[in-house]
C-alpha positions in Angstrom: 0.0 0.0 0.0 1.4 2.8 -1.3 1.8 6.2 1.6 -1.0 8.3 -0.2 -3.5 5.2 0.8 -2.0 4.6 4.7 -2.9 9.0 4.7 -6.6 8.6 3.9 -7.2 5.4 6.2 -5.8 7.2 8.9 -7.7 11.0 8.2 -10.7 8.6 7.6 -10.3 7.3 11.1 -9.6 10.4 12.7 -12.6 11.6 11.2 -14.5 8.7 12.5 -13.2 9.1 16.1 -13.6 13.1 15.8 -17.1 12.5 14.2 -17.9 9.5 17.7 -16.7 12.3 19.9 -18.9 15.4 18.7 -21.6 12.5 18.6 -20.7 11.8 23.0 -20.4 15.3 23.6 -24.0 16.3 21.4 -25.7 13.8 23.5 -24.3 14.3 27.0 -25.1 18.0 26.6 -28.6 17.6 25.8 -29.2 15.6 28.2 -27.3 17.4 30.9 -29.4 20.6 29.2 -32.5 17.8 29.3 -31.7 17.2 33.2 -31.5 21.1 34.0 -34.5 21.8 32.4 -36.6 19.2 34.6 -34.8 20.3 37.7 -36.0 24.2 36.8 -39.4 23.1 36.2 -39.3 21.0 39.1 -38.6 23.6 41.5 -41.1 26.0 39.7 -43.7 23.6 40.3 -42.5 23.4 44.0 -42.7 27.4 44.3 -45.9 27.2 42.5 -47.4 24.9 45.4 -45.8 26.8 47.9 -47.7 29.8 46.8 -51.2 27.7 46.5 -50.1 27.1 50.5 -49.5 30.8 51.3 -53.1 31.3 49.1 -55.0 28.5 50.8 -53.6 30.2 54.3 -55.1 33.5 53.7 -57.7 32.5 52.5 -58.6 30.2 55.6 -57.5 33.2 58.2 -60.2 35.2 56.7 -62.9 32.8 56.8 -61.8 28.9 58.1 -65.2 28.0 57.5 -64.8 28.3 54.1 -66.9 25.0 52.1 -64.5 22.2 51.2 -63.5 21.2 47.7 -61.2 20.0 45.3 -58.9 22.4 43.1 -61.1 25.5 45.6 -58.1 27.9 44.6 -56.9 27.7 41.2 -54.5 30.1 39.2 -51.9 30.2 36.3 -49.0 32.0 37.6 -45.7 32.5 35.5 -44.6 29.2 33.4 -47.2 26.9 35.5 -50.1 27.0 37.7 -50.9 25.9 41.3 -54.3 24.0 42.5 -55.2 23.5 46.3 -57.8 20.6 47.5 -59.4 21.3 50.8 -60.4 19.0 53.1 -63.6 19.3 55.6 -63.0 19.9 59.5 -62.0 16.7 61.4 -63.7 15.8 64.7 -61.1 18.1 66.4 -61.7 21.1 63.7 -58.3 20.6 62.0 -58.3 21.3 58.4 -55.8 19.7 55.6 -54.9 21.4 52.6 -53.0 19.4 49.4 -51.4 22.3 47.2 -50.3 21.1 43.6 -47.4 23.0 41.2 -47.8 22.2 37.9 -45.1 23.2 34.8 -46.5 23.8 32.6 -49.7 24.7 33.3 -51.4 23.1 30.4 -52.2 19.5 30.4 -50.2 16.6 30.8 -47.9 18.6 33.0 -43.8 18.0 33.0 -43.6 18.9 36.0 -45.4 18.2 39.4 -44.9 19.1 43.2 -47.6 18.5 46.2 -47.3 19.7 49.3 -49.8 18.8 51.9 -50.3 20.9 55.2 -52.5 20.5 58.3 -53.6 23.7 60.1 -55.9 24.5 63.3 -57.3 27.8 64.1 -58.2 29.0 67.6 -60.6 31.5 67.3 -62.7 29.5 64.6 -66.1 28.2 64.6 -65.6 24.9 66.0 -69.4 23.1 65.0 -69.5 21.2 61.9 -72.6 21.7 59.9 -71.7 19.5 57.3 -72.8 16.3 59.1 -76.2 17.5 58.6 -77.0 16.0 55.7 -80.9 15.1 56.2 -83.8 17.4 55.9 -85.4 15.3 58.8 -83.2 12.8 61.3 -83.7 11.8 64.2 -81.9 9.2 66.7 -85.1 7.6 67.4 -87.8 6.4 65.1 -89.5 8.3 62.5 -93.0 8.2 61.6 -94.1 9.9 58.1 -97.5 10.5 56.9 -99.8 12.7 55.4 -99.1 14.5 52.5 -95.4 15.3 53.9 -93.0 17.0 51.1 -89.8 16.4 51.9 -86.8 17.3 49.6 -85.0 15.9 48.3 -87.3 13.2 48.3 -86.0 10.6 50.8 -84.2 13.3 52.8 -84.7 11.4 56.1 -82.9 9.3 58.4 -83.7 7.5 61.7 -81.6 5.6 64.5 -78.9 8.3 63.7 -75.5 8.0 65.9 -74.6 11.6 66.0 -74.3 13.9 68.8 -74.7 17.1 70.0 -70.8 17.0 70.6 -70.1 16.5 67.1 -72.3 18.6 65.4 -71.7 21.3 67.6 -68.0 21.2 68.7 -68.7 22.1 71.9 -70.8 21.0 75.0 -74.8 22.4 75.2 -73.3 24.3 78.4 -71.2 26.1 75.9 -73.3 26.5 73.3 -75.8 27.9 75.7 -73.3 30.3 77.3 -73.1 31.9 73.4 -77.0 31.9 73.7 -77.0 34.2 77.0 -74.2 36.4 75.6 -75.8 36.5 71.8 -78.8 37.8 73.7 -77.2 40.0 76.0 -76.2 41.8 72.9 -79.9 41.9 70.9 -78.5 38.8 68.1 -79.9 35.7 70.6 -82.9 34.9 72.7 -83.2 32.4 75.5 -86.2 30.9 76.7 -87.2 28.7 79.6 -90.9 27.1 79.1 -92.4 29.7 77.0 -95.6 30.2 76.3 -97.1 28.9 72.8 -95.7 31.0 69.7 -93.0 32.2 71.7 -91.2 34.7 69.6 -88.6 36.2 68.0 -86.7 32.7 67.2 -84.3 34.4 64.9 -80.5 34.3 65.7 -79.3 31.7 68.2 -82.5 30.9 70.1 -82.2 28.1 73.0 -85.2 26.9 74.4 -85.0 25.1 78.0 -87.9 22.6 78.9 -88.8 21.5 82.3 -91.3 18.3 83.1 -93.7 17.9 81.0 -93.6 21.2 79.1 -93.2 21.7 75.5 -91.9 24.5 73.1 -95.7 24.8 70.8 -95.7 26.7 67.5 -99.5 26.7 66.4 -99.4 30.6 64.7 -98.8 31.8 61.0 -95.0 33.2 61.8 -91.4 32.9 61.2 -88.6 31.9 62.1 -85.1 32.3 61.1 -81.1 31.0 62.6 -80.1 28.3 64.9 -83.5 27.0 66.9 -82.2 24.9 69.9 -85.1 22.6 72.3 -83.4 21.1 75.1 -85.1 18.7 77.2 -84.7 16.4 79.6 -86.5 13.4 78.6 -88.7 11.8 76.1 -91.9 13.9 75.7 -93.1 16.0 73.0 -90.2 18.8 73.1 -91.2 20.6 69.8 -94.6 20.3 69.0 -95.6 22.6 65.4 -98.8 23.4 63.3 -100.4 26.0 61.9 -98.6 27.6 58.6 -95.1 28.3 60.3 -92.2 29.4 58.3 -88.4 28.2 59.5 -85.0 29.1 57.9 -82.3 27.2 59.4 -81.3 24.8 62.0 -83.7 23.1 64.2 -81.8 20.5 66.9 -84.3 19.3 69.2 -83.5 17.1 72.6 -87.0 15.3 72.8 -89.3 14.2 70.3 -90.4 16.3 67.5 -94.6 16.4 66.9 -94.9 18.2 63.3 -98.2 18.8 61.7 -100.5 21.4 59.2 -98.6 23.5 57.1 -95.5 24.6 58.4 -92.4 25.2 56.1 -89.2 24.6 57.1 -85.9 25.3 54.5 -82.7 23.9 56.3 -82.6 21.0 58.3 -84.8 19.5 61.8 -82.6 16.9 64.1 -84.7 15.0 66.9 -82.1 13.5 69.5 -84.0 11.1 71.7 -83.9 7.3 73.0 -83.9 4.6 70.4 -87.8 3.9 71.0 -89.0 7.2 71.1 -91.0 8.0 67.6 -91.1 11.7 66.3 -93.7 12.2 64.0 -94.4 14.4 61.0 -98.0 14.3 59.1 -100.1 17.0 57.5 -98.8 19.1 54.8 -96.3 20.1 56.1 -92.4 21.0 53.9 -89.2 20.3 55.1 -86.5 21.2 52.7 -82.8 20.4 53.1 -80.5 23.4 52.1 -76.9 23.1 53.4 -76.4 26.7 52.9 -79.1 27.6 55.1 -77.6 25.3 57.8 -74.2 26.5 57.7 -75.6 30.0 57.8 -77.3 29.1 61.0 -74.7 27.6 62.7 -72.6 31.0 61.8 -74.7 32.4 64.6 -72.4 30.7 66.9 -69.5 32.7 66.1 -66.2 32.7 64.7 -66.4 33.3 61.2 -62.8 34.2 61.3 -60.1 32.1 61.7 -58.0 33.8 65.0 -54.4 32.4 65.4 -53.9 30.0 62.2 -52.2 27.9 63.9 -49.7 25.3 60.6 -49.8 21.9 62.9 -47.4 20.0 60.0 -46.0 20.5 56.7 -44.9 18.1 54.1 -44.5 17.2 50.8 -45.9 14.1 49.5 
């Protein structure tokens, strides 16, 4: 082989080996450019739920009552977009937020970070309305007849298991100790065995029962709030008729005696001994509106949060 051959085999190899090199080196840097770019979006999407936290928080210190849901903040910020989920009150009113970064912040996402946080507020409303979710119940048995509209249709439940405790977040000493002071300053009434038609019931009203005695509504007016009937055993507490009008909550300790045409937008809860029966008949209209509970049980207090108070933080 003559020396101009050995010269181009050997420039053809360098080439080769020059050409392999470029090849590495192309490669390597996009990925290493690939492996930036995913770290960057990564920790935009971890900013990104970060701020859906600091959202969420404000949000809750304004109102901590605030209706539960999933993506209930949502907003495109910058190259992405954060989404918080938020979760309903546990039995000790704590409250857990997910916050989600997404880069970008069209779908499918590159990039995803989710940071879950658990907060508590001290000067929130502790009840927790949304275990209502029965026009009529009752932990006793329920009788139904007439030409009873109840809606939604179906909207009633009997041998419940909840408690005053639960529902309320407090004791019924404490709860009546908001009455006394809610009436103290005109927004509350409190009422030991009143007369029939006792009125206003608008506010917090609480209603204390002795013996035999019973709270009786039998005139065309309304009411409006959080309507408590306390008594002490398992008599007729709340007996109604006639064409009265209720917005709100009604939680009775007693049976409930319902009857002619009264209307009632919110929810009634009868809390009595397995074997006692509370009974609705006549024509009367009991609809379920959550919105109408949650307003009522507002009249306890606390619409804002206090001290928000972040019990954990962590990403997930």
């Amino acid at each position: 082989m003559n020396k101009r051959g050995i010269a181009l085999i050997v420039a053809f190899m360098v080439i080769v080996v020059l050409t392999t090199f470029s090849l590495v080196i192309f490669v390597r840097s996009m990925s290493e450019r690939s492996i930036a770019q995913r770290y960057v979006e990564s920790t935009q999407a971890f900013w990104l739920a970060e701020a859906g936290v600091n959202r969420a928080l404000k949000e809750l210190k304004a109102d901590y009552s605030v209706s539960s849901g999933n993506c209930k903040w949502e907003t495109n910020l910058g190259a992405g977009r954060y989404c918080v989920d938020l979760g309903d009150k546990d039995i000790n009113g704590r409250r857990t937020l997910t916050a989600y970064g997404y880069v970008p912040f069209t779908t499918p996402a590159r990039a995803e970070r989710k940071i879950s946080v658990l907060v508590e507020s001290s000067g929130s409303n502790p009840s927790n309305p949304e275990l209502i979710t029965y026009a009529i119940e009752t932990t006793g048995t329920l009788r139904i007849t007439g030409s009873v509209d109840i809606h939604p249709s179906g909207s009633s439940h009997q041998n419940s298991n909840l408690t005053f405790e639960e529902v309320f977040g407090m004791t019924e000493d404490q709860v009546k100790a908001i009455a006394i002071s809610a009436q103290d300053q005109g927004a509350g009434h409190v009422y030991t065995n009143p007369p029939a038609n006792q009125q206003p019931v608008n506010g917090i009203t609480w209603v204390d029962l002795t013996g035999s005695n019973k709270y009786s509504i039998s005139s065309n007016w309304s009411g409006s709030g959080l309507l408590i009937v306390n008594s002490n055993g398992n008599d007729v507490a709340l007996d109604i008729s006639g064409a009265w009008t209720f917005t709100g909550m009604i939680w009775v300790t007693g049976r409930v005696k319902i009857s002619g045409t009264p209307v009632i937008n919110g929810a009634i809860f009868a809390k009595s001994s397995i074997d006692a029966q509370s009974d609705f008949s006549g024509n009367a209209t009991i609809n379920f509106n959550s919105t109408d509970v949650s307003s009522a049980f507002s009249s306890l207090g606390g619409g804002g949060s206090g001290e928000l108070t972040v019990l954990s933080w962590r990403e997930i």
